[in-house]
N, CA and C atoms of all chains as a GROMACS GRO file, in nm:
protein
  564
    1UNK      N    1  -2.612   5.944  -4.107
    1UNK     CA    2  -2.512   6.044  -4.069
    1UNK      C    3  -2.372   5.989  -4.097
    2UNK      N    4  -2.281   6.057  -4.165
    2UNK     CA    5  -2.128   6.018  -4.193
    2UNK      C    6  -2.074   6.015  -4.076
    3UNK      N    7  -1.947   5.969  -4.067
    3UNK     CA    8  -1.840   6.032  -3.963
    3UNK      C    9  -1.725   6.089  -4.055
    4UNK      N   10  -1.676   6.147  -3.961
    4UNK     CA   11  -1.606   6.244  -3.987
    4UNK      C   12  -1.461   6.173  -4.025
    5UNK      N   13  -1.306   6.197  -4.087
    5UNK     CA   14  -1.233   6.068  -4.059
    5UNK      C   15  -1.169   6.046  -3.976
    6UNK      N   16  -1.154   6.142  -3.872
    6UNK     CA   17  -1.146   6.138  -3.732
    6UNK      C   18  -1.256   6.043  -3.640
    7UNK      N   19  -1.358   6.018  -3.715
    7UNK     CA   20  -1.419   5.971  -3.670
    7UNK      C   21  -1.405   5.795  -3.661
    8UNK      N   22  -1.401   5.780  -3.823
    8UNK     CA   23  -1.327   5.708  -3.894
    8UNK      C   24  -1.218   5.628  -3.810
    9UNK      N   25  -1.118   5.677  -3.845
    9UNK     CA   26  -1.011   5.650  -3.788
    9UNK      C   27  -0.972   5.572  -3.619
   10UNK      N   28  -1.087   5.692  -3.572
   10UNK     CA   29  -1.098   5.622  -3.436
   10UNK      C   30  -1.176   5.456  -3.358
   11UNK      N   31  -1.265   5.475  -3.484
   11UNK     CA   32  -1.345   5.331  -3.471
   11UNK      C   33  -1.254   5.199  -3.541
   12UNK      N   34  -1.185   5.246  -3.581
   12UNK     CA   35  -1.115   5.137  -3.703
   12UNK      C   36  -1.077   5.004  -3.614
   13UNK      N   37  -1.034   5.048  -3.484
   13UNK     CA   38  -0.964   4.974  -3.383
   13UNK      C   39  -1.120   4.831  -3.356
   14UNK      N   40  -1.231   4.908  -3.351
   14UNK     CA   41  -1.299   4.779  -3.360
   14UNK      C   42  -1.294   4.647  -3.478
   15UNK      N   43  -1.257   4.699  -3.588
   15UNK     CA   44  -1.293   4.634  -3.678
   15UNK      C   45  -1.086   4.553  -3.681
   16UNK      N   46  -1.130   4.417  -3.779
   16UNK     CA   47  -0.984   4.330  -3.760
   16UNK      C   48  -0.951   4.356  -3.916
   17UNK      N   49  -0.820   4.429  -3.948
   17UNK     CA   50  -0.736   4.439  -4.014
   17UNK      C   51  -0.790   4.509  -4.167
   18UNK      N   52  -0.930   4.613  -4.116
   18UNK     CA   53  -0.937   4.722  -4.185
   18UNK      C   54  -0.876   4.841  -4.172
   19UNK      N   55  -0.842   4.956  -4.316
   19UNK     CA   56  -0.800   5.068  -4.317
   19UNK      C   57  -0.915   5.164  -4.358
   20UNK      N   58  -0.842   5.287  -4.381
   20UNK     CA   59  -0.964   5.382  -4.452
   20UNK      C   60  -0.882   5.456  -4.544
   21UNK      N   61  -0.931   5.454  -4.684
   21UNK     CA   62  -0.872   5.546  -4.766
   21UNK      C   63  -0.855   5.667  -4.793
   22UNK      N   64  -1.002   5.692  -4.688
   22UNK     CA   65  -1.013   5.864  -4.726
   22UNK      C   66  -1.156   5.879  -4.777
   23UNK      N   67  -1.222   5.712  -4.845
   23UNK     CA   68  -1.336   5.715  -4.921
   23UNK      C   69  -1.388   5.603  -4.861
   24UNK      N   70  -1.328   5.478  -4.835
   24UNK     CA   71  -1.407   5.370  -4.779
   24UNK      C   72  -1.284   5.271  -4.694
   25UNK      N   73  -1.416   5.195  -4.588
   25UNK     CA   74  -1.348   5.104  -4.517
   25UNK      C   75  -1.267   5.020  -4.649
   26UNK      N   76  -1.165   4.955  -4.609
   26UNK     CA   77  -1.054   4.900  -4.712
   26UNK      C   78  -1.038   4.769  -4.646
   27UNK      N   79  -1.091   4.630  -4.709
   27UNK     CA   80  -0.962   4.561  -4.621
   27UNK      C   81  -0.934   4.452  -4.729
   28UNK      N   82  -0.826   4.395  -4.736
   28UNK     CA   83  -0.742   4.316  -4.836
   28UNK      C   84  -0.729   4.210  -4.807
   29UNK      N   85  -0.784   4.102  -4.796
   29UNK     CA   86  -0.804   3.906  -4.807
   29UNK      C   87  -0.711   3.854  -4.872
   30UNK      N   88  -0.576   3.765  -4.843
   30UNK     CA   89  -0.529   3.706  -4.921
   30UNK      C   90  -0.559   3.521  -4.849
   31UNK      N   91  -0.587   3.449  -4.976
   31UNK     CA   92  -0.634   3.351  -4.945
   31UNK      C   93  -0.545   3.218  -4.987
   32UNK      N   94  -0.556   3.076  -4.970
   32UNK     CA   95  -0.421   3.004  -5.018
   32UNK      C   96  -0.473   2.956  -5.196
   33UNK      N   97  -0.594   3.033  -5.220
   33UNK     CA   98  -0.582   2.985  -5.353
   33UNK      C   99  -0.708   3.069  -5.411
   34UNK      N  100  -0.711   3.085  -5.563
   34UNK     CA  101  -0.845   3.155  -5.609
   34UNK      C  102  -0.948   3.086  -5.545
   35UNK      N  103  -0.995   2.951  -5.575
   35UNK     CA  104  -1.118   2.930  -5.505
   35UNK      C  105  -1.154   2.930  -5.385
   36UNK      N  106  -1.050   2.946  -5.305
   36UNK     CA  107  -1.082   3.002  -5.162
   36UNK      C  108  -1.155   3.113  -5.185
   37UNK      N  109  -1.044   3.190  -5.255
   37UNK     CA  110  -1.084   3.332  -5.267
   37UNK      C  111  -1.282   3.343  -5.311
   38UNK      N  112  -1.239   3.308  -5.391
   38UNK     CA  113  -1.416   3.319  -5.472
   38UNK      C  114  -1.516   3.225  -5.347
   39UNK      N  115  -1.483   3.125  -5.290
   39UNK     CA  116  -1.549   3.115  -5.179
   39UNK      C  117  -1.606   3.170  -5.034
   40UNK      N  118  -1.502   3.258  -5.045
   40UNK     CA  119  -1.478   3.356  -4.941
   40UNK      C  120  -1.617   3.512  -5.019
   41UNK      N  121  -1.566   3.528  -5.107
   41UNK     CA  122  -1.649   3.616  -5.165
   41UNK      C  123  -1.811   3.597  -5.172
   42UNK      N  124  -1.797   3.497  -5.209
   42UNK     CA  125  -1.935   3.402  -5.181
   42UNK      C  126  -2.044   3.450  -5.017
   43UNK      N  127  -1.932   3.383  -4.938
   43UNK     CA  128  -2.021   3.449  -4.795
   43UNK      C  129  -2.012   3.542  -4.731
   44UNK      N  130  -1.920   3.659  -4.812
   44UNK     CA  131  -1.897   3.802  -4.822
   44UNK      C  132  -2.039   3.840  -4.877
   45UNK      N  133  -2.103   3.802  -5.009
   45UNK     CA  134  -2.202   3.803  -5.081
   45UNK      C  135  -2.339   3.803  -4.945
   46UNK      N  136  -2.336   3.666  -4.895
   46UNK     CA  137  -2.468   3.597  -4.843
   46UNK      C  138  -2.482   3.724  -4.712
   47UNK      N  139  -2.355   3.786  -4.640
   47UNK     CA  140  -2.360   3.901  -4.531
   47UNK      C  141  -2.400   4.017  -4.605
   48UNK      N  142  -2.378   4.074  -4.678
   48UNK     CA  143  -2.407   4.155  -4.772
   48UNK      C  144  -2.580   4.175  -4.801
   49UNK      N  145  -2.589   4.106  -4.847
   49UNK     CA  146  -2.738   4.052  -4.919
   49UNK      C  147  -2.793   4.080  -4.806
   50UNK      N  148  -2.787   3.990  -4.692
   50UNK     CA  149  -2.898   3.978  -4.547
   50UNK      C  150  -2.902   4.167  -4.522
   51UNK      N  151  -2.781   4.238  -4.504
   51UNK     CA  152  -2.781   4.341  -4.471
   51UNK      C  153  -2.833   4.468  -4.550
   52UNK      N  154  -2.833   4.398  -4.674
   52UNK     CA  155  -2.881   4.515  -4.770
   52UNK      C  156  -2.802   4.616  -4.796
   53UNK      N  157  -2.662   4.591  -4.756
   53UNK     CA  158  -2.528   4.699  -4.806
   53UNK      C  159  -2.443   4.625  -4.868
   54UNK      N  160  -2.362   4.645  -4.983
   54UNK     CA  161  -2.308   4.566  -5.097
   54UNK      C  162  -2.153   4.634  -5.118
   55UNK      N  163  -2.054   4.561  -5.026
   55UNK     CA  164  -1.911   4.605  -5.080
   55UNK      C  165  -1.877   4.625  -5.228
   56UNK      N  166  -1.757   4.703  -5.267
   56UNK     CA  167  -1.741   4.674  -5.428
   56UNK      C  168  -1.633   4.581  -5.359
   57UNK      N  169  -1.610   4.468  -5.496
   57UNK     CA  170  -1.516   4.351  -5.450
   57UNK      C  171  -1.424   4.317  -5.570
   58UNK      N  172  -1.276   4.364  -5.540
   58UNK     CA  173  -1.245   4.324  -5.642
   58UNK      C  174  -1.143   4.221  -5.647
   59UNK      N  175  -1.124   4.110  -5.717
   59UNK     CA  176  -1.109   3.952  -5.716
   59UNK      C  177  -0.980   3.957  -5.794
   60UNK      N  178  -0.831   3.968  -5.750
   60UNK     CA  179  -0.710   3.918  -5.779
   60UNK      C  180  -0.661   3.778  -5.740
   61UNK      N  181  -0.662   3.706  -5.849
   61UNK     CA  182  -0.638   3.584  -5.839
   61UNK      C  183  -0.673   3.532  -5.650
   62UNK      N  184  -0.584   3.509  -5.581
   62UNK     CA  185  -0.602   3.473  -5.447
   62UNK      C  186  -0.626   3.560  -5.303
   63UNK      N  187  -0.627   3.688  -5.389
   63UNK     CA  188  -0.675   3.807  -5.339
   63UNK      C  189  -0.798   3.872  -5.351
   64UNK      N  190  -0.825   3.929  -5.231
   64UNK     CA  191  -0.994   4.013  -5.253
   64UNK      C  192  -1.016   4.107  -5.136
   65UNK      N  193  -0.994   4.219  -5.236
   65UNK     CA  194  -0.990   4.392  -5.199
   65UNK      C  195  -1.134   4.385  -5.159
   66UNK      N  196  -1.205   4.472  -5.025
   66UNK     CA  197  -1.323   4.480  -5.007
   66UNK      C  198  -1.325   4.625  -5.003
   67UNK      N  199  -1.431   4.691  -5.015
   67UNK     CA  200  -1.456   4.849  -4.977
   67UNK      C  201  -1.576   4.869  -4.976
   68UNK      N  202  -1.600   4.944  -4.836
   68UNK     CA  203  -1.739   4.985  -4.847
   68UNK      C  204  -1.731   5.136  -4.765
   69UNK      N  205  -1.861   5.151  -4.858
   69UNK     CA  206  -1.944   5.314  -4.808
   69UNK      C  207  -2.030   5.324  -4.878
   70UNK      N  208  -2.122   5.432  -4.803
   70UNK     CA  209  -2.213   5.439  -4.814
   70UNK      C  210  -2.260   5.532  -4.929
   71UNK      N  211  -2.294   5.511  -5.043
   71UNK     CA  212  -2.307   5.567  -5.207
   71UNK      C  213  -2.410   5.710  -5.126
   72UNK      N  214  -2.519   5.652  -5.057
   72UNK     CA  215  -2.663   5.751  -5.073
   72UNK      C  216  -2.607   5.862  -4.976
   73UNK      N  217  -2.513   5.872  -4.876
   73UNK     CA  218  -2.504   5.967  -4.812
   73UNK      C  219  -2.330   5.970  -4.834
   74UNK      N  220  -2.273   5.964  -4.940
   74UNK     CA  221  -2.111   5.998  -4.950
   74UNK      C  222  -2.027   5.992  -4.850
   75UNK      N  223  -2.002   5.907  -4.797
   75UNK     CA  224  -1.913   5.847  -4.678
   75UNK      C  225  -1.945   5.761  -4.603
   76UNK      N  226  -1.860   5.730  -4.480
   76UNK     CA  227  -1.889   5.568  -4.399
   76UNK      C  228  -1.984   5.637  -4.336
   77UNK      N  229  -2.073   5.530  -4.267
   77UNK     CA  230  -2.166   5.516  -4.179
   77UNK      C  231  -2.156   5.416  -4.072
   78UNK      N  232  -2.263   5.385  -3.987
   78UNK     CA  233  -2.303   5.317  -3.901
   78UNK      C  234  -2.264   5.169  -4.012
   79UNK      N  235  -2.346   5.194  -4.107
   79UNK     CA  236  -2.413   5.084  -4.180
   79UNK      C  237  -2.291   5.019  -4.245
   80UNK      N  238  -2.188   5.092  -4.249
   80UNK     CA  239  -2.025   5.041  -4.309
   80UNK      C  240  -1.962   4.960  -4.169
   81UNK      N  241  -1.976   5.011  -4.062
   81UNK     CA  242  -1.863   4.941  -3.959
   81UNK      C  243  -1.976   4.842  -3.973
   82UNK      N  244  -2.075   4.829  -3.931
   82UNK     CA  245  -2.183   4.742  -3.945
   82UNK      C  246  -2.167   4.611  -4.050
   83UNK      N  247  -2.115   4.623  -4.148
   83UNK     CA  248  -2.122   4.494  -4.269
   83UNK      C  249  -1.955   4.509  -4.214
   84UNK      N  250  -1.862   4.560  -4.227
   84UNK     CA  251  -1.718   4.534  -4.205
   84UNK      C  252  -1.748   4.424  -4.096
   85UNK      N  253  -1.834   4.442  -3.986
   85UNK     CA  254  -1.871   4.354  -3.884
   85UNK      C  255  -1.882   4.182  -3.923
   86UNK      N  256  -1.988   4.258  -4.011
   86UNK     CA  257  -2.033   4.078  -4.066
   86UNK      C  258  -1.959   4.029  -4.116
   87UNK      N  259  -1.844   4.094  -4.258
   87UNK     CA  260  -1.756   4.054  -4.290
   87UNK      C  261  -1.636   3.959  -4.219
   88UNK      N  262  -1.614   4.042  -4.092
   88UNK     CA  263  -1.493   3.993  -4.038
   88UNK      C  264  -1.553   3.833  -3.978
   89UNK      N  265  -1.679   3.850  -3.931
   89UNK     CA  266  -1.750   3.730  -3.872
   89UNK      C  267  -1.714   3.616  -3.978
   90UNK      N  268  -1.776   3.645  -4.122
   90UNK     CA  269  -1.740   3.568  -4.239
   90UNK      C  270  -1.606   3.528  -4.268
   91UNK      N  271  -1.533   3.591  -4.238
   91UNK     CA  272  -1.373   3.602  -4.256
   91UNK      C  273  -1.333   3.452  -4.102
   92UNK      N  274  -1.377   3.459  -4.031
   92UNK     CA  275  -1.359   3.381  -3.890
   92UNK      C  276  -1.382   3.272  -3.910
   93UNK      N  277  -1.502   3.248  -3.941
   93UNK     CA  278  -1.606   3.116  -3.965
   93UNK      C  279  -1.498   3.047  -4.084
   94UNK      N  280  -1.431   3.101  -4.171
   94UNK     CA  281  -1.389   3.038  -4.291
   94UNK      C  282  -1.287   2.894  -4.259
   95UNK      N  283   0.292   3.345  -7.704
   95UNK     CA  284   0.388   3.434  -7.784
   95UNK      C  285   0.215   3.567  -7.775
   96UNK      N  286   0.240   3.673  -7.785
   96UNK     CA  287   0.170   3.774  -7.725
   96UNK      C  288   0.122   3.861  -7.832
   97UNK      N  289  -0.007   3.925  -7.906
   97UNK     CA  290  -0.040   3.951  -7.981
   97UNK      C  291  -0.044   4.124  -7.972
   98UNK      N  292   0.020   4.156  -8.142
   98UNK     CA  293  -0.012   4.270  -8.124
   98UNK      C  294  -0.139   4.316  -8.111
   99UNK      N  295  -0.175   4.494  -8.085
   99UNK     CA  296  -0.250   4.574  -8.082
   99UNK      C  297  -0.328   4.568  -8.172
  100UNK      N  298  -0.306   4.567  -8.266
  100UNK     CA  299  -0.370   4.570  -8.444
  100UNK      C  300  -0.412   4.408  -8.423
  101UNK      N  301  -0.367   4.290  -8.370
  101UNK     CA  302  -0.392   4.147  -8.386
  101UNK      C  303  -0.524   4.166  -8.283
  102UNK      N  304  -0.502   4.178  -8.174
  102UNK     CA  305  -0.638   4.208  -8.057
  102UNK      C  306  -0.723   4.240  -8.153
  103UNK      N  307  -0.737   4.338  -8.210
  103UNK     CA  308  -0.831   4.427  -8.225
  103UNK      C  309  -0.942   4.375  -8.364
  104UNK      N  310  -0.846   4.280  -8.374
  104UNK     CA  311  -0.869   4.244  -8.578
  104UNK      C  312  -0.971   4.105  -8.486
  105UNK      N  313  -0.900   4.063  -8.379
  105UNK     CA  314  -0.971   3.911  -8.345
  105UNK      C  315  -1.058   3.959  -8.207
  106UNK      N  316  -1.142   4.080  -8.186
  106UNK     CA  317  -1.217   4.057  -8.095
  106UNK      C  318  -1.385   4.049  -8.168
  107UNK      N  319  -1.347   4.025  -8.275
  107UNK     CA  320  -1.502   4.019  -8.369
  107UNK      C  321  -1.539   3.856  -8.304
  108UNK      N  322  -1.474   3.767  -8.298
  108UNK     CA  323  -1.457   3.674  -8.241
  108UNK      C  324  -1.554   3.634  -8.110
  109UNK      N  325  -1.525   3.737  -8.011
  109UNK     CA  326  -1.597   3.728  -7.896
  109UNK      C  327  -1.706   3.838  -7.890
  110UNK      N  328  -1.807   3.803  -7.792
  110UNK     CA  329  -1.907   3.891  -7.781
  110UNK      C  330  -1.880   3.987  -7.647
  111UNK      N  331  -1.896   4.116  -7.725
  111UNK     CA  332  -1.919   4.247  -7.604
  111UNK      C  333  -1.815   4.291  -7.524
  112UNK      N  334  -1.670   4.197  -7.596
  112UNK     CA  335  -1.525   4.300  -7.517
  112UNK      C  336  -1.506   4.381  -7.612
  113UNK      N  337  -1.396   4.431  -7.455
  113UNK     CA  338  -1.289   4.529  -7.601
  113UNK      C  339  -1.152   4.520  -7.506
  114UNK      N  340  -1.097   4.611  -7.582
  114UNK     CA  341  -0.962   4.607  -7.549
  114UNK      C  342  -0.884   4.729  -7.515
  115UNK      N  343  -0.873   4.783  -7.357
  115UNK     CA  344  -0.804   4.860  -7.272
  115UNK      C  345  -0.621   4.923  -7.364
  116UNK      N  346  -0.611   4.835  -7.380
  116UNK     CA  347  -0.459   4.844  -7.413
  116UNK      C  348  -0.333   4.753  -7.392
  117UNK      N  349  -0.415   4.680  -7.240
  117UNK     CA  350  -0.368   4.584  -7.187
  117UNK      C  351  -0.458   4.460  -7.195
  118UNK      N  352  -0.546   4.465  -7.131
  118UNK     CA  353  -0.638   4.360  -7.109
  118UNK      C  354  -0.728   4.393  -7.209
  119UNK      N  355  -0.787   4.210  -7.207
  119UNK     CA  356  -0.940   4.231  -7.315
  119UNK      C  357  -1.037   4.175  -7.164
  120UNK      N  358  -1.120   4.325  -7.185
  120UNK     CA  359  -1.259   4.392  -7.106
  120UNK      C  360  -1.395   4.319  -7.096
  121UNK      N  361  -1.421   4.281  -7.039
  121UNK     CA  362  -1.634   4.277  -7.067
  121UNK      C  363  -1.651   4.279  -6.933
  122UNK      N  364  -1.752   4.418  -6.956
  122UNK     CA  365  -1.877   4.418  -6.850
  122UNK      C  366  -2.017   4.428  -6.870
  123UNK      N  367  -2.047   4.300  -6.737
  123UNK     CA  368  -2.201   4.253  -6.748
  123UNK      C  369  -2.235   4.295  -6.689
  124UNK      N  370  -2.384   4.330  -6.671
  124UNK     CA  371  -2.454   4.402  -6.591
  124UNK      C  372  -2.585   4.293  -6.565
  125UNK      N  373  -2.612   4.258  -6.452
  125UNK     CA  374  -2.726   4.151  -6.415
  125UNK      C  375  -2.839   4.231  -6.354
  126UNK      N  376  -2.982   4.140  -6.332
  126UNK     CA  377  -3.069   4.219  -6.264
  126UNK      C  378  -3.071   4.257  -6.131
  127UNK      N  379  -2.980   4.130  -6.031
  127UNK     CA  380  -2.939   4.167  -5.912
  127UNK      C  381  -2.800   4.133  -5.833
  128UNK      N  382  -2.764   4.214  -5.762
  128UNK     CA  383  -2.663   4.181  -5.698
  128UNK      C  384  -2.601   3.997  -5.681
  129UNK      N  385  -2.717   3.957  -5.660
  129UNK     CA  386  -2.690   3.802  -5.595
  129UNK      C  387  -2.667   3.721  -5.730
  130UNK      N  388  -2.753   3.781  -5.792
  130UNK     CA  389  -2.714   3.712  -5.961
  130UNK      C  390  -2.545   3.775  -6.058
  131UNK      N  391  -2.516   3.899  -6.038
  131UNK     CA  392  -2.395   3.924  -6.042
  131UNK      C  393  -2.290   3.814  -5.952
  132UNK      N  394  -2.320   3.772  -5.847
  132UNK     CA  395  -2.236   3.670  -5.766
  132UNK      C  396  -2.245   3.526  -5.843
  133UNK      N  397  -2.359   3.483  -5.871
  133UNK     CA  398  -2.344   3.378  -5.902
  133UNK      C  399  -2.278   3.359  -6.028
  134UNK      N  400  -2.320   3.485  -6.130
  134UNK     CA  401  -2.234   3.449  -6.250
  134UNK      C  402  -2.096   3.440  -6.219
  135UNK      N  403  -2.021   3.543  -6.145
  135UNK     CA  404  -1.876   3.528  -6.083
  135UNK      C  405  -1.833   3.376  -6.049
  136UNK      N  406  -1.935   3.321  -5.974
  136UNK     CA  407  -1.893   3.142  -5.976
  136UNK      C  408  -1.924   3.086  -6.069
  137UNK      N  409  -1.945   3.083  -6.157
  137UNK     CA  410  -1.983   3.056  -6.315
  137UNK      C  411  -1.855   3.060  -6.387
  138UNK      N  412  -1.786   3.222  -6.384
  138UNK     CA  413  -1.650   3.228  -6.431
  138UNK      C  414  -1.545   3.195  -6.371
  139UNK      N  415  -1.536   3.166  -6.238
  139UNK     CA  416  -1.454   3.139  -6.169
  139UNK      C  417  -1.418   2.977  -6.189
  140UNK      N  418  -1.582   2.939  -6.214
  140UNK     CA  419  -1.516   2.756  -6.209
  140UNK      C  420  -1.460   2.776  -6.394
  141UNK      N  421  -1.551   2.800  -6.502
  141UNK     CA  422  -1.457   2.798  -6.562
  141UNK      C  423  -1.287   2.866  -6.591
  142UNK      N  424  -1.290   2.965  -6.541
  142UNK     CA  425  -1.138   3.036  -6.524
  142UNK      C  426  -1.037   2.931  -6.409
  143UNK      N  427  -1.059   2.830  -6.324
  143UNK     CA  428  -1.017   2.726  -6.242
  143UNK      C  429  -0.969   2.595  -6.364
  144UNK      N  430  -1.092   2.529  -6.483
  144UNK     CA  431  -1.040   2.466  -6.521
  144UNK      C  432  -0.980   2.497  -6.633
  145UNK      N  433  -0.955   2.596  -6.693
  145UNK     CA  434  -0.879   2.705  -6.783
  145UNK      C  435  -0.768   2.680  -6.692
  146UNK      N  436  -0.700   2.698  -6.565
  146UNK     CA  437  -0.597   2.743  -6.512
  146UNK      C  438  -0.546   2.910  -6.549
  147UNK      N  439  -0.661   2.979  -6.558
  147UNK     CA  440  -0.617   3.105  -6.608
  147UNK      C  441  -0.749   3.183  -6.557
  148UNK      N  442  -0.650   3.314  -6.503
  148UNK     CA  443  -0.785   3.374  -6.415
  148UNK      C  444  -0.770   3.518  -6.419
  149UNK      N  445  -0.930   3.596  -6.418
  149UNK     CA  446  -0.920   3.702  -6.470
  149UNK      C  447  -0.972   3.817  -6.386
  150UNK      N  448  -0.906   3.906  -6.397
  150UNK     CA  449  -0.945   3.997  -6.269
  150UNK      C  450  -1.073   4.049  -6.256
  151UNK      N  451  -1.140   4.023  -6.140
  151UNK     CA  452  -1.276   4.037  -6.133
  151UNK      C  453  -1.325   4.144  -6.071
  152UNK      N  454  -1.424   4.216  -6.106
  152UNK     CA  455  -1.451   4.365  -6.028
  152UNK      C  456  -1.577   4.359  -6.024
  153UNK      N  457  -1.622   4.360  -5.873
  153UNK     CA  458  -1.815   4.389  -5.872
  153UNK      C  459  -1.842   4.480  -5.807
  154UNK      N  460  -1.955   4.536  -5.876
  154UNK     CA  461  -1.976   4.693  -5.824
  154UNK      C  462  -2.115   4.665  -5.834
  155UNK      N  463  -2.196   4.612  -5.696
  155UNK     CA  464  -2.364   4.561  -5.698
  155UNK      C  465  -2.395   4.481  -5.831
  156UNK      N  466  -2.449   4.515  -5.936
  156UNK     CA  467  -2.508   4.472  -6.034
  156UNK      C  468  -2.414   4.432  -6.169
  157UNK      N  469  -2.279   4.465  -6.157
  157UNK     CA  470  -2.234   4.495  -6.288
  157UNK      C  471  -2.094   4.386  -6.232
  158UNK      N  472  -2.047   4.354  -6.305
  158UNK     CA  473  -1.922   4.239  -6.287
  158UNK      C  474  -1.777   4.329  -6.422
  159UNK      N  475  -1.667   4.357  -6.410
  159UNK     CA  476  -1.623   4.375  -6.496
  159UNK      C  477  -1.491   4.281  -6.486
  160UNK      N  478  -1.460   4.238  -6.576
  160UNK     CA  479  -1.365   4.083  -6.614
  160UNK      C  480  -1.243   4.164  -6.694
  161UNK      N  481  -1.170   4.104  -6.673
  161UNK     CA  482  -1.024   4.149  -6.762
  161UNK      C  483  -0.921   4.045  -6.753
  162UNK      N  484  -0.904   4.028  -6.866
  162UNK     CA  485  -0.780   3.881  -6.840
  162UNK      C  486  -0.695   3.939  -6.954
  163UNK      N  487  -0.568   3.925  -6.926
  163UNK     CA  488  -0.402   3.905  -7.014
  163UNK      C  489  -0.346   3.824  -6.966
  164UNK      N  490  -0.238   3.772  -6.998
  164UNK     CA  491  -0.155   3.647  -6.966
  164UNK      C  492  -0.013   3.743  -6.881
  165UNK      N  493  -0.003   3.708  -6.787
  165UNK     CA  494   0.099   3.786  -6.684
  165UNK      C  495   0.249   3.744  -6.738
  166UNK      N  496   0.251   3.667  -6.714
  166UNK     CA  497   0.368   3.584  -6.775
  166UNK      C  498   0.416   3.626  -6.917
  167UNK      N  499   0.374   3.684  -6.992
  167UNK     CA  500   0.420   3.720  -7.106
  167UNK      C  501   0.343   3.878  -7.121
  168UNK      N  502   0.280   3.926  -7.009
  168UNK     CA  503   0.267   4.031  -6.973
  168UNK      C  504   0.203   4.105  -7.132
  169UNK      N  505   0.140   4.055  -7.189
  169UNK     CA  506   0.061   4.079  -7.358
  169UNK      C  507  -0.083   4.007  -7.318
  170UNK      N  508  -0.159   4.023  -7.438
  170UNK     CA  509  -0.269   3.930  -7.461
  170UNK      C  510  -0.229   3.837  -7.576
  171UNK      N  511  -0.266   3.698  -7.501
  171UNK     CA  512  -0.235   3.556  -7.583
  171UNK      C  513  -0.364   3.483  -7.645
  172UNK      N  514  -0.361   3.357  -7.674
  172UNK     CA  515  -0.432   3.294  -7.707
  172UNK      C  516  -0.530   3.244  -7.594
  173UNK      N  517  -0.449   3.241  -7.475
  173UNK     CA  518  -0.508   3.163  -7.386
  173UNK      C  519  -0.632   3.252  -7.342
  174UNK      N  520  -0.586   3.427  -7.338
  174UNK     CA  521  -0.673   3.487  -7.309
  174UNK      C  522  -0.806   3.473  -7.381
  175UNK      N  523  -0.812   3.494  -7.530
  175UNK     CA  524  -0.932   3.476  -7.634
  175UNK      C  525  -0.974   3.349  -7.547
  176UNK      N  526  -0.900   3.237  -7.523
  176UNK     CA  527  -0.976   3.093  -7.536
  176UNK      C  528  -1.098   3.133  -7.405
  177UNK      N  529  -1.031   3.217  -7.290
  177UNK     CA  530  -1.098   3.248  -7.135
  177UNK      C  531  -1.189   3.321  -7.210
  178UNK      N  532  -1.186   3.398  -7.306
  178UNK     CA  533  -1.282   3.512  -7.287
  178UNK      C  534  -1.406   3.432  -7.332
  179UNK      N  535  -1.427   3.318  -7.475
  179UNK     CA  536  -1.464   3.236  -7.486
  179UNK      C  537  -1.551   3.138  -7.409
  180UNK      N  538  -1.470   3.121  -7.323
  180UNK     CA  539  -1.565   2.999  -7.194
  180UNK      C  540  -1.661   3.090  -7.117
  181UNK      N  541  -1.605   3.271  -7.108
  181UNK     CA  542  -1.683   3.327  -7.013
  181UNK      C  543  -1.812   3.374  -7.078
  182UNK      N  544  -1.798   3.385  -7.200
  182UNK     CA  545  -1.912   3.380  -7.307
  182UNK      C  546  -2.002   3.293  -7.290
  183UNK      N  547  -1.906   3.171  -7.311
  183UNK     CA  548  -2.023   3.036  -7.318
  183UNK      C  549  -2.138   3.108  -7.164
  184UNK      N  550  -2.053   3.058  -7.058
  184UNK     CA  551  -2.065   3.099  -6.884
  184UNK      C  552  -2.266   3.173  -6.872
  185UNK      N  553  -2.186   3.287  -6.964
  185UNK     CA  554  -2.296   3.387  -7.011
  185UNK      C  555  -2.419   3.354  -7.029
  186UNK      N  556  -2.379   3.256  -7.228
  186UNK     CA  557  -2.503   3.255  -7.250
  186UNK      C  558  -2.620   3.108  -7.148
  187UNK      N  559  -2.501   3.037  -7.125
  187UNK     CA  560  -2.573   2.942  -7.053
  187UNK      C  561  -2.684   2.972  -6.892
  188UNK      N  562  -2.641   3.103  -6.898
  188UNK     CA  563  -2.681   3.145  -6.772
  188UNK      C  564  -2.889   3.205  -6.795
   0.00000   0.00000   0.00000
């Protein structure tokens, strides 16, 4: 089941220093160097994988754009705040 | 010093499976799985680290798309061909 972006919007407050575009959770990593970065992506990857939901990730030098939603039902889900979850966990641990 | 349009285009016989946007010279791979799309990314990443030249990385599950120009002279250079090169090698070694 989607939410709505009211719905959206209202949950955001759980999650640490995501937005919503309108299409997917958004959140923007800046790191003190590319291989942070690509390290970071790395156990972005290993949360991902366990969960079986796969951000698109896109890798600017010391930066890394995350976004997720859910392709099979066209908008966020459970299953999006859900990996934003793991993410931020990954993001902590670093 | 930054190559024309007509120069790109004459020297991407050179490399395997780009092309050229207008700006950047392009290649996208497509792997059998997500986790293997990641690992090639650390593949290009360590070589794009000892290059000192790094190329914008985009993963979308299975498919990786790479784009490198030289910022600094805001064209495509030599240095770029040499990256696109190592990410080749990256490739076939994989």
């Amino acid at each position: 089941m989607t939410f709505s972006e009211d719905q959206v919007r209202a949950r955001l407050s759980e999650l640490d220093g995501w937005s919503y575009d309108g299409k997917d959770l958004v959140r923007l990593c800046v790191f003190p160097s590319f291989m942070d970065a690509i390290r970071f992506v790395g156990r972005v990857a290993e949360a991902a994988e366990s969960a079986n939901h796969h951000p698109n990730i896109d890798i600017r030098y010391d930066s890394v754009r995350l976004a997720v939603h859910t392709h099979s039902e066209n908008g966020v889900t459970e299953r999006d705040f859900a990996l934003a979850k793991e993410i931020d966990r990954a993001i902590n641990i670093a």
